[in-house]
C-alpha positions in Angstrom: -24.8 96.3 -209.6 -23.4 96.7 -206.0 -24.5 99.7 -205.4 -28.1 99.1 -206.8 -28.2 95.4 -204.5 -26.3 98.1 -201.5 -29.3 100.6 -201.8 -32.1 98.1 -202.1 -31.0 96.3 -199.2 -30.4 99.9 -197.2 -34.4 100.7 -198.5 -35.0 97.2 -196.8 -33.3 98.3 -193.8 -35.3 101.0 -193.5 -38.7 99.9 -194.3 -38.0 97.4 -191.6 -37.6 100.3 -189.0 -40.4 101.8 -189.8 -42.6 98.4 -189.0 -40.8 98.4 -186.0 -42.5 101.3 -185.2 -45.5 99.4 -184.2 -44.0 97.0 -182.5 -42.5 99.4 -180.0 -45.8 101.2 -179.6 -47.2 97.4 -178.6 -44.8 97.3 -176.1 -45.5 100.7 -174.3 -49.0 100.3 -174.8 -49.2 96.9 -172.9 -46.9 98.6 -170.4 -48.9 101.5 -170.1 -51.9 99.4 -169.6 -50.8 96.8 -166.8 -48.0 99.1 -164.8 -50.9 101.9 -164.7 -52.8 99.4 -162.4 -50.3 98.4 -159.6 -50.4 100.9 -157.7 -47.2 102.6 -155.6 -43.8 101.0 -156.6 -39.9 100.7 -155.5 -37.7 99.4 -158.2 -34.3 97.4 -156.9 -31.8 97.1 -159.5 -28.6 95.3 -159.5 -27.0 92.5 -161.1 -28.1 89.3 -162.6 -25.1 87.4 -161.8 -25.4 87.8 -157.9 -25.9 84.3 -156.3 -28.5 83.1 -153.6 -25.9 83.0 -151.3 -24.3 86.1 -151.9 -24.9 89.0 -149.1 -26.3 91.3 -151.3 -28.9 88.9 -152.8 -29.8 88.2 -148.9 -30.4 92.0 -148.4 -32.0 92.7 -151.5 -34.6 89.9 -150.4 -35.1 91.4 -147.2 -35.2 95.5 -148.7 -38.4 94.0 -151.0 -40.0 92.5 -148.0 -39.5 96.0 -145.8 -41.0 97.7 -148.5 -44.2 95.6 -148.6 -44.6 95.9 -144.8 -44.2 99.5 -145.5 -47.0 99.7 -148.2 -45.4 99.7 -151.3 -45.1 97.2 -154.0 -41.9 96.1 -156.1 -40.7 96.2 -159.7 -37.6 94.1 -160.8 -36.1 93.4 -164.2 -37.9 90.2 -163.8 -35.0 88.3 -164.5 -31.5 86.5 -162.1 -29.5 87.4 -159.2 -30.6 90.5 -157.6 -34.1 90.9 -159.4 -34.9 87.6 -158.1 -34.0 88.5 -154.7 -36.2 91.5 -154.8 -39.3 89.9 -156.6 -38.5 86.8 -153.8 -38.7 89.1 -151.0 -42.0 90.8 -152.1 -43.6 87.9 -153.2 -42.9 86.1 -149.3 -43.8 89.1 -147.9 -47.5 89.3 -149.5 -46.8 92.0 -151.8 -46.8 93.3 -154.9 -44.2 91.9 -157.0 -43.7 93.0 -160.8 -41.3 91.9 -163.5 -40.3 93.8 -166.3 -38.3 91.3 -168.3 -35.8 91.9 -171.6 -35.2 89.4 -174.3 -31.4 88.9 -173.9 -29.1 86.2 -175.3 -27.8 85.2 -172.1 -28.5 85.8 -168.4 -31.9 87.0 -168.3 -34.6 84.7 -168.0 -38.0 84.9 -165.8 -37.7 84.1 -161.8 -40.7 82.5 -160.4 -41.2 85.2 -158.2 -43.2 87.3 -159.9 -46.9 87.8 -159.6 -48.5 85.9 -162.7 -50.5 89.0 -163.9 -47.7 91.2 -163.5 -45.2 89.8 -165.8 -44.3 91.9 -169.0 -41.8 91.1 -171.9 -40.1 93.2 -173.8 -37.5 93.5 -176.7 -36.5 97.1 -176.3 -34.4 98.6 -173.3 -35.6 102.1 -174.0 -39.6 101.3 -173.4 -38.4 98.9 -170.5 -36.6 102.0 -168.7 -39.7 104.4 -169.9 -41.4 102.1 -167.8 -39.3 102.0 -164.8 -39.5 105.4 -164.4 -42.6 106.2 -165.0 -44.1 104.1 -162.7 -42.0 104.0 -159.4 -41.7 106.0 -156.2 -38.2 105.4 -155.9 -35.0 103.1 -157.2 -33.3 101.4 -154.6 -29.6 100.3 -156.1 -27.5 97.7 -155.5 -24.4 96.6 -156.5 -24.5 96.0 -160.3 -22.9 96.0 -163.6 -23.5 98.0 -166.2 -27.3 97.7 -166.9 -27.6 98.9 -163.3 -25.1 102.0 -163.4 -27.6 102.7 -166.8 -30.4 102.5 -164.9 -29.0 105.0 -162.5 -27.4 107.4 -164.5 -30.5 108.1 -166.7 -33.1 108.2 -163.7 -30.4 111.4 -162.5 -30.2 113.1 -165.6 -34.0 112.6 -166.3 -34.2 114.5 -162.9 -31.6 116.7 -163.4 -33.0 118.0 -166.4 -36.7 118.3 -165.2 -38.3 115.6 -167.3 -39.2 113.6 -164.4 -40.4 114.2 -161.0 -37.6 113.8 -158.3 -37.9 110.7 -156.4 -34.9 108.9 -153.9 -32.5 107.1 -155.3 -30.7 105.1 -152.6 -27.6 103.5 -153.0 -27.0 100.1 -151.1 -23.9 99.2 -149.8 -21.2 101.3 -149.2 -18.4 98.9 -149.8 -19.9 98.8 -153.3 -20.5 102.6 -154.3 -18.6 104.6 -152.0 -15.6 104.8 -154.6 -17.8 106.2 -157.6 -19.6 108.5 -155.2 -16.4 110.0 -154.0 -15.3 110.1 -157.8 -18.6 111.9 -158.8 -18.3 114.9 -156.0 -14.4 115.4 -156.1 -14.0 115.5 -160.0 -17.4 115.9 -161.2 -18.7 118.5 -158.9 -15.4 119.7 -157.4 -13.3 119.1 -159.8 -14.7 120.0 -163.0 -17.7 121.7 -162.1 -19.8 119.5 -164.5 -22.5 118.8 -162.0 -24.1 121.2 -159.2 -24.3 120.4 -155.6 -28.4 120.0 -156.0 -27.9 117.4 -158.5 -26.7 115.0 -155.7 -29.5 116.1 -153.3 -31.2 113.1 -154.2 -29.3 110.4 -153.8 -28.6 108.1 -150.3 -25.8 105.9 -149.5 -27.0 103.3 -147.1 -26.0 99.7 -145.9 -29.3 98.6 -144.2 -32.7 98.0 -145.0 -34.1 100.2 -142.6 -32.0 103.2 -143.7 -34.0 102.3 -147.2 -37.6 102.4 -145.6 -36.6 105.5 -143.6 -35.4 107.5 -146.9 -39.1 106.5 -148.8 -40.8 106.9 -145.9 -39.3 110.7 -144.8 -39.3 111.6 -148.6 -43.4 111.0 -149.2 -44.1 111.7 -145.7 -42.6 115.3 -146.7 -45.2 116.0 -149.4 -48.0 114.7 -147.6 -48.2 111.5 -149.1 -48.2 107.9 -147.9 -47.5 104.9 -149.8 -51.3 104.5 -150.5 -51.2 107.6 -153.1 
């Protein structure tokens, strides 16, 4: 008996995946449909637990309103902390400002920053990153946990391995990343020859948000392209 109860409830199990199948397709095809519309992007990641009066939450605000005075829009997680800084900044500044938000049992909910028609929900991280890196010009980082170093790690391998187009990837705050950039080139690259010097090629450690519009701006500027592409 416990093993005919165990292997109906595993053919449950996977019946239920395969529904789920359409559910996922829902949520890229909504994504698909709205991000396809909003024209050139920057995406600021970092962490939800950063507070209003934290200095990073005060740059972030100010990086998203540089990048609307320099013709982009923004895209956020939508939710706390530093994605409220940058959907804050965008939205003062007149710009674009997108949310891509992630049904989580704590921390995450919606800032009221984010343009009405460019809010989108979803339930799975994997089409929620598809759509962050599908649809922006670059990923400005700041100092995050571990959704952020995800965020990171997978936009450089995706580049690495030639399954993206290369974009920047700037790093904000020194005090913050200097350590794990140090780590990466003396024991990954140096060390252990895991990585090659090229794969770094893209990435920018900076403190100000100039240094951030200079990076997009030199970058596009380089292939003939402003931020009206």
């Amino acid at each position: 008996m416990r093993q005919e109860k165990h292997h109906k409830g595993w053919n449950e199990i996977k019946t239920n995946d395969s529904w789920a199948i359409f559910k996922i397709m829902g949520e890229f095809v909504n994504g698909y449909e709205k991000l396809s519309k909003i024209g050139p992007c920057v995406s600021i990641f970092g962490s939800a637990r950063t507070k209003p009066d934290n200095k990073y939450y005060k740059l972030s605000e100010s990086i998203a309103s540089k990048i609307v005075e320099a013709g982009y829009g923004v895209i956020t997680g939508g939710g706390p902390g530093i994605m409220e800084a940058g959907n804050k900044g965008a939205h003062l500044a007149g710009g674009t400002s997108v949310g891509l938000n992630i049904d989580l049992p704590f921390e995450q909910h919606d800032n009221p920053y984010i343009d009405n028609d460019k809010s989108l929900d979803f339930d799975y991280f994997f089409v929620r990153k598809v759509m962050f890196v599908k649809y922006s010009q670059g990923f400005v980082v700041m100092p995050g946990g571990f959704g952020t170093l995800d965020e990171l790690f997978e936009a450089i391998t995706l580049i690495q391995t030639h399954k993206i187009e290369k974009f920047p990837i700037i790093l904000v705050g020194r005090d913050f990343w200097a350590g794990l950039m140090d780590w990466i080139e003396k024991t990954l690259l140096e060390g252990f020859g895991n990585i090659s010097e090229k794969d770094l090629s893209l990435i920018h450690m900076v403190d100000t948000e100039d240094e951030v519009i200079t990076i997009l701006d030199d970058f596009y500027k380089n292939l003939g392209l402003s931020p009206n592409f």
